[in-house]
GUTIKE-986878 format. One record per residue: residue number from 1; residue in one letter; x, y, z of N, C-alpha, C in turn. Coordinates in pm, whole numbers. Each point is the difference from the previous one (the first is absolute). Layout:
N
(milum NUM "A" (X Y Z) (X Y Z) (X Y Z));
...
REM end
This chain:
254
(milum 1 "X" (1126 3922 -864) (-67 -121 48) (-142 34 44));
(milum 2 "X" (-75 -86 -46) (-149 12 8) (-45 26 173));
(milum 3 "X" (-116 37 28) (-19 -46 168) (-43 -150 31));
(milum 4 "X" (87 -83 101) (-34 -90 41) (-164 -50 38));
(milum 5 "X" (-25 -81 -28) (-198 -18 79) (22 -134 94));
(milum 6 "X" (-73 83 92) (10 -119 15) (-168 -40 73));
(milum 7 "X" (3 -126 -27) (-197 -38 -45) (-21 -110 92));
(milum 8 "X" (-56 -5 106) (-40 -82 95) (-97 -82 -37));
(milum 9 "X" (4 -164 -24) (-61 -83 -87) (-87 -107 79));
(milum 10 "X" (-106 8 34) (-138 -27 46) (11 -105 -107));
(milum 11 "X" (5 -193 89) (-104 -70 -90) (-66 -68 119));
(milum 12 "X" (-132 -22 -116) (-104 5 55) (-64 -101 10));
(milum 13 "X" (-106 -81 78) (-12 -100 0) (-177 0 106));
(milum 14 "X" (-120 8 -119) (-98 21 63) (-42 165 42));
(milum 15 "X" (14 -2 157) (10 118 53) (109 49 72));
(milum 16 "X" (107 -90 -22) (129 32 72) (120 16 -49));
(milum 17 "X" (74 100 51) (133 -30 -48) (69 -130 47));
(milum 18 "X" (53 -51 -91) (117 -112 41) (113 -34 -48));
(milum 19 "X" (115 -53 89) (164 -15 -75) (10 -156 15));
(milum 20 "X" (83 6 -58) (24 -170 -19) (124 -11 -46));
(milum 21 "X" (79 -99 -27) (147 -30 -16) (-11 -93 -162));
(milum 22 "X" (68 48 -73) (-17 -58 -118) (-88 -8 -76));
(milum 23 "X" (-123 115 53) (-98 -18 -39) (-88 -94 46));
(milum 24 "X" (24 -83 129) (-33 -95 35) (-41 32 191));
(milum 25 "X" (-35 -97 23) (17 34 190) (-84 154 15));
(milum 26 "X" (-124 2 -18) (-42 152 -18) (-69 -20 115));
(milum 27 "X" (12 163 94) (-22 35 150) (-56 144 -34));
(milum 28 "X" (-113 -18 70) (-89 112 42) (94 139 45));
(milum 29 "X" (23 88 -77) (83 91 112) (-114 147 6));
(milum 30 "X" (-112 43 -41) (-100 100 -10) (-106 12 -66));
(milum 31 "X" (-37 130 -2) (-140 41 -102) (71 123 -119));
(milum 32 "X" (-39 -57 -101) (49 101 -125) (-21 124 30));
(milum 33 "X" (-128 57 59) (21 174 -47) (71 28 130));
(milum 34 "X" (33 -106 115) (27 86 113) (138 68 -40));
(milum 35 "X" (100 -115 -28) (150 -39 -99) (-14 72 -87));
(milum 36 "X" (-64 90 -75) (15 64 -168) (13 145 83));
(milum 37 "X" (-150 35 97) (59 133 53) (31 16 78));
(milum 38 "X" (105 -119 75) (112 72 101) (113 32 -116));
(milum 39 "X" (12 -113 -81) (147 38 -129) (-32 85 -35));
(milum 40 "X" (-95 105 -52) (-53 109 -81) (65 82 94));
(milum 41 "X" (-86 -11 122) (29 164 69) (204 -4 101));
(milum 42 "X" (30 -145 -48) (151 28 37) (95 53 -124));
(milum 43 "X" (-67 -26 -89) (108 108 -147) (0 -172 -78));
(milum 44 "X" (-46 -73 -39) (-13 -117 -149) (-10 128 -85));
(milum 45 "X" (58 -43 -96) (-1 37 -142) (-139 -35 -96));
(milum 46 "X" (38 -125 19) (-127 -111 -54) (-84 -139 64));
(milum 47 "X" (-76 -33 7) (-64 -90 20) (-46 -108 -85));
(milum 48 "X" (103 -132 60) (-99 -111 -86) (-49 -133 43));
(milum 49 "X" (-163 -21 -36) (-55 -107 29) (-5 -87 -89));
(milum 50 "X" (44 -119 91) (14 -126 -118) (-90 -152 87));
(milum 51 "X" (-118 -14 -81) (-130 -75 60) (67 -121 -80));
(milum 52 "X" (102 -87 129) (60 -99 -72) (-96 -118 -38));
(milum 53 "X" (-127 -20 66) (-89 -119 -34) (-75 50 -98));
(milum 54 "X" (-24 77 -80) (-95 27 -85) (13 -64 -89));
(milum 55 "X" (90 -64 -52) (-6 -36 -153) (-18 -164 9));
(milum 56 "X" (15 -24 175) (-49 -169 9) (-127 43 10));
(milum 57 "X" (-61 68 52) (-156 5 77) (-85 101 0));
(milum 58 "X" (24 87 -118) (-91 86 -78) (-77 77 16));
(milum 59 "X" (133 33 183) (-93 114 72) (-27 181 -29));
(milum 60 "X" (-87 17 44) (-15 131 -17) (62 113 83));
(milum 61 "X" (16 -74 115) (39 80 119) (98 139 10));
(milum 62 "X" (72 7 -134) (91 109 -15) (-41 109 -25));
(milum 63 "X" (-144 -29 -67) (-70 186 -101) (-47 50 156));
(milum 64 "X" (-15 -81 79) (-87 84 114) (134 86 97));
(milum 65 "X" (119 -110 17) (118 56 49) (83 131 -47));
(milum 66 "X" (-43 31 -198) (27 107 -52) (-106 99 29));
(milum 67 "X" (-125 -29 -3) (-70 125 -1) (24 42 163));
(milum 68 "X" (33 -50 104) (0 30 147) (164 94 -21));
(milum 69 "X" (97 -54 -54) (104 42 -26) (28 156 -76));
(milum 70 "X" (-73 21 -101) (-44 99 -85) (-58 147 101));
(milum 71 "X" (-45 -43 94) (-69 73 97) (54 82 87));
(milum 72 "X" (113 -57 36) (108 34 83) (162 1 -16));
(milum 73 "X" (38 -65 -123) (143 3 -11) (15 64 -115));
(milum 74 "X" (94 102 -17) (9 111 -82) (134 16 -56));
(milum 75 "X" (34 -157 -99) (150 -41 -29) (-71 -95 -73));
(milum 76 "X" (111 5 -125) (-40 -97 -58) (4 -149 22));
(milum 77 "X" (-99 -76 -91) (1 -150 92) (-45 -94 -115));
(milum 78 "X" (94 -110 35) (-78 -95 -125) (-2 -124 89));
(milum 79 "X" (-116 -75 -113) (-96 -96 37) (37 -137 -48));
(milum 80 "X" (49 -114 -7) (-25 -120 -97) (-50 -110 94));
(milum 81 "X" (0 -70 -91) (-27 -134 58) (-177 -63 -37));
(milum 82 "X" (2 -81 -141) (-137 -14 -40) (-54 39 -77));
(milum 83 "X" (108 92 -59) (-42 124 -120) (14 -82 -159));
(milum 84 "X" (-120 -46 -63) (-13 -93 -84) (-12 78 -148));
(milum 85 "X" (-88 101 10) (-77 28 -134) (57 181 23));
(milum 86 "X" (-33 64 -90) (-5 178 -58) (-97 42 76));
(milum 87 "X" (-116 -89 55) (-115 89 67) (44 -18 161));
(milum 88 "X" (48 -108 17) (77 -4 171) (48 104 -27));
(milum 89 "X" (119 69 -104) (102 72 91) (-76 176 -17));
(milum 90 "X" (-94 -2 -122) (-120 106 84) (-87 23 83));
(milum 91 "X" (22 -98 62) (-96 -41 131) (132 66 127));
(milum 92 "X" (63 -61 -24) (110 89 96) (25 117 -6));
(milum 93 "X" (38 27 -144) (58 108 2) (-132 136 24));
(milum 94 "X" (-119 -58 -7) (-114 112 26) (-34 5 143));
(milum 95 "X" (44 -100 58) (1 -18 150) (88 70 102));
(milum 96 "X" (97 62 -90) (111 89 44) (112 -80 10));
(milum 97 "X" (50 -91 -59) (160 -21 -19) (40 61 -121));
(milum 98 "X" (131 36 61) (79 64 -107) (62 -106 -145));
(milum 99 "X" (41 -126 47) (88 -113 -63) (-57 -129 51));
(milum 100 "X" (-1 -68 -130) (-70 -143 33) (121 -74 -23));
(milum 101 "X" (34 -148 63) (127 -68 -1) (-79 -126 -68));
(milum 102 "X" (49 -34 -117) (-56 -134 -57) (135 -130 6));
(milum 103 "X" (1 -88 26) (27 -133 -25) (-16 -107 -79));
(milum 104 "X" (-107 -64 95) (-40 -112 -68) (-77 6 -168));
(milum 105 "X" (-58 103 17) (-114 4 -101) (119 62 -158));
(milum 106 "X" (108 56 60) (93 14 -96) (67 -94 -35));
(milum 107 "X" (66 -77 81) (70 -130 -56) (-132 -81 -109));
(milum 108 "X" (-76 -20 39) (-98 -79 -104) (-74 40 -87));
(milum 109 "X" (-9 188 14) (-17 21 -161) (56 151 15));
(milum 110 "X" (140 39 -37) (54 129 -13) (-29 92 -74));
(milum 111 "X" (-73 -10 -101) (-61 95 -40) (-129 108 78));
(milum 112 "X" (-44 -55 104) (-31 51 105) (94 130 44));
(milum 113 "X" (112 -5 12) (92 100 51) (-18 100 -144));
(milum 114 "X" (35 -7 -86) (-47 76 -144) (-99 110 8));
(milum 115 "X" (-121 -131 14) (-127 111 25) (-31 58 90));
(milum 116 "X" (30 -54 115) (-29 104 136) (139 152 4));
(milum 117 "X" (85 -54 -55) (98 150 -33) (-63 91 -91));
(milum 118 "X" (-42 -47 -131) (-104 91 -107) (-118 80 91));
(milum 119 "X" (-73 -115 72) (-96 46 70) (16 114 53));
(milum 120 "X" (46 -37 133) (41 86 91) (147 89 27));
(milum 121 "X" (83 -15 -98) (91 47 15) (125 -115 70));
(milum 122 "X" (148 -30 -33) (43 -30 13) (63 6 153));
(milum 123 "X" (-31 115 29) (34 40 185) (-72 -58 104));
(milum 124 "X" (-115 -13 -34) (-114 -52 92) (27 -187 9));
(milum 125 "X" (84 -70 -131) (10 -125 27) (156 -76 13));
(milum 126 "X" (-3 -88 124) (99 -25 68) (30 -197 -40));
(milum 127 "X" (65 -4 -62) (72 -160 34) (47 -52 108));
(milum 128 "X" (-114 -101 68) (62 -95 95) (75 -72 -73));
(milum 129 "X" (119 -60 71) (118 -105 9) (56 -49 119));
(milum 130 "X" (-91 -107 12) (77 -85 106) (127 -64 -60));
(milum 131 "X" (88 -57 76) (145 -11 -71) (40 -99 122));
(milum 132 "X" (-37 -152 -97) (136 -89 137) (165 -14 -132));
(milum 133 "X" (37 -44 109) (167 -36 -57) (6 -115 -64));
(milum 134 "X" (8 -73 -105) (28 -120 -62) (166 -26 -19));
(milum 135 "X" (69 92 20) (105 -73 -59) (111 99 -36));
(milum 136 "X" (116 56 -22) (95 102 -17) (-93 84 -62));
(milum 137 "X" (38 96 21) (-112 147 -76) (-94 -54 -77));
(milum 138 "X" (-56 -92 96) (-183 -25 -63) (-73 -7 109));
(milum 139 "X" (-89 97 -79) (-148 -36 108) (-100 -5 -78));
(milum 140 "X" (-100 -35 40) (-125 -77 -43) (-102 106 62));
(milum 141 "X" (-103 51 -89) (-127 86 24) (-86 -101 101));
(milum 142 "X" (-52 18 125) (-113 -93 36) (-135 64 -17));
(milum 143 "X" (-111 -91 33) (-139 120 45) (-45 -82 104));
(milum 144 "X" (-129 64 42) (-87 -67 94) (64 0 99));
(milum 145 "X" (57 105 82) (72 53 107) (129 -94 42));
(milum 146 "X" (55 -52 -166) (166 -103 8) (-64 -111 28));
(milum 147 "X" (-123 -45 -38) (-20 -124 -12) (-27 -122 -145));
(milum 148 "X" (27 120 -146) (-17 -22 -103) (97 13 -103));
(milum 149 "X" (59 -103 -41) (129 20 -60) (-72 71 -195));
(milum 150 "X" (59 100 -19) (-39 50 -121) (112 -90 -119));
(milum 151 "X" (93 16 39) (119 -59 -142) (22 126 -46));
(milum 152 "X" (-48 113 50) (126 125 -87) (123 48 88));
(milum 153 "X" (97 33 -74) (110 42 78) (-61 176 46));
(milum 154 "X" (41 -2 97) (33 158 66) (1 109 -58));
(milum 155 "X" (177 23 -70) (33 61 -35) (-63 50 -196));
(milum 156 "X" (-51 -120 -47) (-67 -1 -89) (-125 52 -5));
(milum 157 "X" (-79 -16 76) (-170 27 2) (9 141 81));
(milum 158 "X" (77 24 65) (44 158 71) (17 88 -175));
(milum 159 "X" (65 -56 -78) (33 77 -76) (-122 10 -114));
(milum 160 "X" (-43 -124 -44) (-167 -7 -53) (-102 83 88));
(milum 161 "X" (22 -8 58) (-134 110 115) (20 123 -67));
(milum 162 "X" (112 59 21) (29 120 -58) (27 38 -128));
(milum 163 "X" (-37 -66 -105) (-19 -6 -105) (-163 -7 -35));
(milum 164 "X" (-30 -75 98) (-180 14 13) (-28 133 6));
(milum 165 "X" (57 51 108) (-33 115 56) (-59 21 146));
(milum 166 "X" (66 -50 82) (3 -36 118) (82 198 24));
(milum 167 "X" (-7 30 96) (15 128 83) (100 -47 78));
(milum 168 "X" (30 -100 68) (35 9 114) (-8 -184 9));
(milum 169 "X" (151 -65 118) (-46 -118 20) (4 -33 183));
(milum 170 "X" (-50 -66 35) (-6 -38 137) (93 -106 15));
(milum 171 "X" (102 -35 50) (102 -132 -29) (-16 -30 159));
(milum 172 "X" (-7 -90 -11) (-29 -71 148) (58 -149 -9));
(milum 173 "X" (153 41 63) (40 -163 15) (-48 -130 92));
(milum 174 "X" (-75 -73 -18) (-42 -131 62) (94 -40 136));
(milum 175 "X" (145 -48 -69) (77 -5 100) (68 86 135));
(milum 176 "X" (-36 99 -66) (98 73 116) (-148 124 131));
(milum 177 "X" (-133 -60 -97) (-109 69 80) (-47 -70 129));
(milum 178 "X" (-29 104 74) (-19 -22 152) (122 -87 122));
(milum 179 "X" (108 30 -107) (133 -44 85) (65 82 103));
(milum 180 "X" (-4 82 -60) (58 141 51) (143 -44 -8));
(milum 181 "X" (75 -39 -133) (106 -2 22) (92 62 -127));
(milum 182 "X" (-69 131 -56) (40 84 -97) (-67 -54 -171));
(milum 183 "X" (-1 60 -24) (-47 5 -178) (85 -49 -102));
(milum 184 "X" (-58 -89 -52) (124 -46 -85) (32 80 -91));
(milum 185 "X" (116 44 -15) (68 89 -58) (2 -32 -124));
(milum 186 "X" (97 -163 -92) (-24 -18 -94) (-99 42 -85));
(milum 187 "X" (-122 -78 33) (-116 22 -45) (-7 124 -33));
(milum 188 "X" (-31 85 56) (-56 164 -16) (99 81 -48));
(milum 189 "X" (126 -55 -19) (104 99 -83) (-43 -73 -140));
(milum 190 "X" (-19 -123 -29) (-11 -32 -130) (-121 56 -52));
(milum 191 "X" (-122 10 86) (-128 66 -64) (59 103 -46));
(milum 192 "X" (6 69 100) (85 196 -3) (-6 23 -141));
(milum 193 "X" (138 -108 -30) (61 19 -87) (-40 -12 -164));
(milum 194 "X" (-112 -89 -14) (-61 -6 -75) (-103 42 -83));
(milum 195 "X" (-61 127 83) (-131 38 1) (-11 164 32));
(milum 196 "X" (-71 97 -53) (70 141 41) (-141 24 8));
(milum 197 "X" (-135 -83 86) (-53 38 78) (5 4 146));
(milum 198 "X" (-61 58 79) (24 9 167) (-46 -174 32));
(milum 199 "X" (98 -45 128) (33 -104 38) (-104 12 170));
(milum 200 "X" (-117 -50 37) (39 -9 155) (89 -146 26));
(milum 201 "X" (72 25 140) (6 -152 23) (-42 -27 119));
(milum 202 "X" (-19 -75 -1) (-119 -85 141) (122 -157 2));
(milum 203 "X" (-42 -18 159) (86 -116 68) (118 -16 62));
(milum 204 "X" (-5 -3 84) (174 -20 78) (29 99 116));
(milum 205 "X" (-61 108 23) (49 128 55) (13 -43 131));
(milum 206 "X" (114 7 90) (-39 -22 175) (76 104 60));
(milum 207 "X" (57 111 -90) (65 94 53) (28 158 -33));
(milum 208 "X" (22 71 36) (-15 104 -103) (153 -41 -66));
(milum 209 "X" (93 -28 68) (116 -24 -112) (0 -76 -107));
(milum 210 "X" (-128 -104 15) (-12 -62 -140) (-82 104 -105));
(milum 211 "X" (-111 90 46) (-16 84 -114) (94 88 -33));
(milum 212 "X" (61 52 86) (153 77 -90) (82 -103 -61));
(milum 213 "X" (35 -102 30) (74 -103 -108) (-45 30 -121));
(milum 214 "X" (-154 -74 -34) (-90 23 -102) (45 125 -127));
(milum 215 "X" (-16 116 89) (5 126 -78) (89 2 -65));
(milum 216 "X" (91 -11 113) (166 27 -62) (82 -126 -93));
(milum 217 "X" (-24 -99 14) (19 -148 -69) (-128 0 -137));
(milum 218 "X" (-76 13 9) (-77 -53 -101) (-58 148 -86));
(milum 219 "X" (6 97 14) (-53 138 -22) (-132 8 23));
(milum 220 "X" (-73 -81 110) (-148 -20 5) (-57 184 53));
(milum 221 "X" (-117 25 -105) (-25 124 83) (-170 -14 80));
(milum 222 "X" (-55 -140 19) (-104 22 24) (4 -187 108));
(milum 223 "X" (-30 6 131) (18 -132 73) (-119 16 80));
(milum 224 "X" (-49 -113 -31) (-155 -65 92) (59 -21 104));
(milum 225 "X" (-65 -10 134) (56 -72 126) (-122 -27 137));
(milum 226 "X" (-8 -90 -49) (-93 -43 158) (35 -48 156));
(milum 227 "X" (80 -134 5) (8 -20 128) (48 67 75));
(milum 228 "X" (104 69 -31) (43 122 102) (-60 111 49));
(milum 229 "X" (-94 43 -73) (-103 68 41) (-117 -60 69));
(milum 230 "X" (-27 -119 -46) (-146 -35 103) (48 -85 94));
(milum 231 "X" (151 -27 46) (24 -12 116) (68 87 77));
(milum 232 "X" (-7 92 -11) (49 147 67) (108 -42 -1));
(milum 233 "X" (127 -28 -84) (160 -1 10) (49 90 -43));
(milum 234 "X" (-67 116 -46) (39 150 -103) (-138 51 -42));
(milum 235 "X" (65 130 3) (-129 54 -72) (54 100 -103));
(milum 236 "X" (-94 71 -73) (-12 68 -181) (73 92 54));
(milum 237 "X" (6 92 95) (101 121 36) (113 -20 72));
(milum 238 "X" (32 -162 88) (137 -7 -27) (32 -50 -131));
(milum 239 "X" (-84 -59 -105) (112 -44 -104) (30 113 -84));
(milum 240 "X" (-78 55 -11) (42 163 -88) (97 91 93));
(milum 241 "X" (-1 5 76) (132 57 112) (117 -48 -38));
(milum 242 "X" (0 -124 0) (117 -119 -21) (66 25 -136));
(milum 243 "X" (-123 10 -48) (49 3 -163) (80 161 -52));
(milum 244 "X" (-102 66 79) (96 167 -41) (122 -9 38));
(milum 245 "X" (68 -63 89) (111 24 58) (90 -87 -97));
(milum 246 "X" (-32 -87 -100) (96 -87 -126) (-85 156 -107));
(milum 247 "X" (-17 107 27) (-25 94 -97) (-100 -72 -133));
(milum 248 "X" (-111 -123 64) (-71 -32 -82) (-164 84 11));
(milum 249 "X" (-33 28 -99) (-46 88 -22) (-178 -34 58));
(milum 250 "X" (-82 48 41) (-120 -30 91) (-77 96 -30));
(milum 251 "X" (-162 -18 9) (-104 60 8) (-9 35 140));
(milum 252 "X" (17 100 79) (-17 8 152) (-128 112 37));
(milum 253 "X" (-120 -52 90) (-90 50 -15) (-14 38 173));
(milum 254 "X" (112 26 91) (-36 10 129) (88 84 11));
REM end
């Protein structure tokens, strides 16, 4: 079994970090680099920023948050949110992110995912998927931080991504984010299952027993997690503690 990551997920909003419930109800909880290198220097695996207004409002505000980031956090880290064209995601990626996370700009023209894998290599580019529930094992792709209904199924465009040549996907369920009331399981066993690139999943976490659920229920080897961390309810070296003791396997850097 691979090592677990686990990637403390910064979105961003201006100059601040902020959480919100459904993607919705969004509250000030910090400042990005303060949040990137306290997670850095507590043992994150990875880092990811996701500049959820960018793709309404065509901000810039993220290249300055990577190059400040680049400076001081010494883990890999990816960036989305706004990432439109091949020269955005060299604009990042020369800025010092490791992985750019595309969305929107993929749902409306996927061949985008194609060329930025040719480009840059297939590792460096990451599929966003927002994911609400429509209906027995359906969910619906959203964008525009779950405010944009796409019309592709989930489990379908998860599997087109990676046929694009997507590296890696970001699955972030709509419903079950900023609940804190566990990860929907369905969902992320059916991606899993479909796709034999690396999975993060983002949304739901309020416990460390829900990320061991995760692992052990869905075979997830890679889980985003914010509110529990930026409200001090756990931190990166009890969940890797937690986790060695189910003999799940950890990067431990203390």
């Amino acid at each position: 079994m691979k090592k677990i990551r686990i990637i403390p997920r910064l979105d961003v909003k201006g100059p601040n970090v902020i959480k919100g419930i459904h993607l919705e109800c969004l509250r000030v909880v910090g400042k990005p680099g303060e949040f990137a290198e306290r997670y850095y220097l507590s043992g994150a695996d990875e880092l990811l920023y996701i500049d959820i207004v960018a793709s309404l409002y065509r901000r810039e505000n993220l290249l300055n948050i990577v190059h400040e980031a680049s400076d001081k956090i010494f883990i890999p880290f990816t960036v989305g949110g706004g990432i439109r064209t091949i020269d955005d995601i060299r604009e990042f990626l020369k800025a010092g992110a490791d992985k750019v996370a595309i969305n929107t700009a993929a749902t409306i023209n996927p061949d985008l995912i194609a060329k930025a894998s040719h480009t840059f290599g297939s590792q460096c580019i990451v599929l966003s998927i927002e994911a609400k529930k429509q209906g027995e094992e359906k969910w619906e792709a959203y964008t525009n931080n779950g405010r944009e209904r796409t019309g592709l199924d989930v489990i379908e465009w998860a599997k087109r991504g990676e046929e694009l040549g997507a590296g890696e996907i970001l699955l972030t369920s709509i419903d079950q984010e900023g609940t804190k009331k566990g990860f929907d399981l369905e969902l992320i066993s059916r991606v899993i299952e479909e796709i034999s690139i690396p999975v993060i999943v983002s949304g739901g976490a309020g416990c460390i027993e829900d990320i061991i659920t995760c692992i052990k229920k869905c075979k997830a080897d890679s889980i985003a997690i914010a509110s529990i961390l930026h409200y001090n309810m756990t931190t990166i070296p009890e969940i890797k503690n937690e986790l060695k003791k189910y003999d799940i396997p950890v990067r431990m850097t203390w």
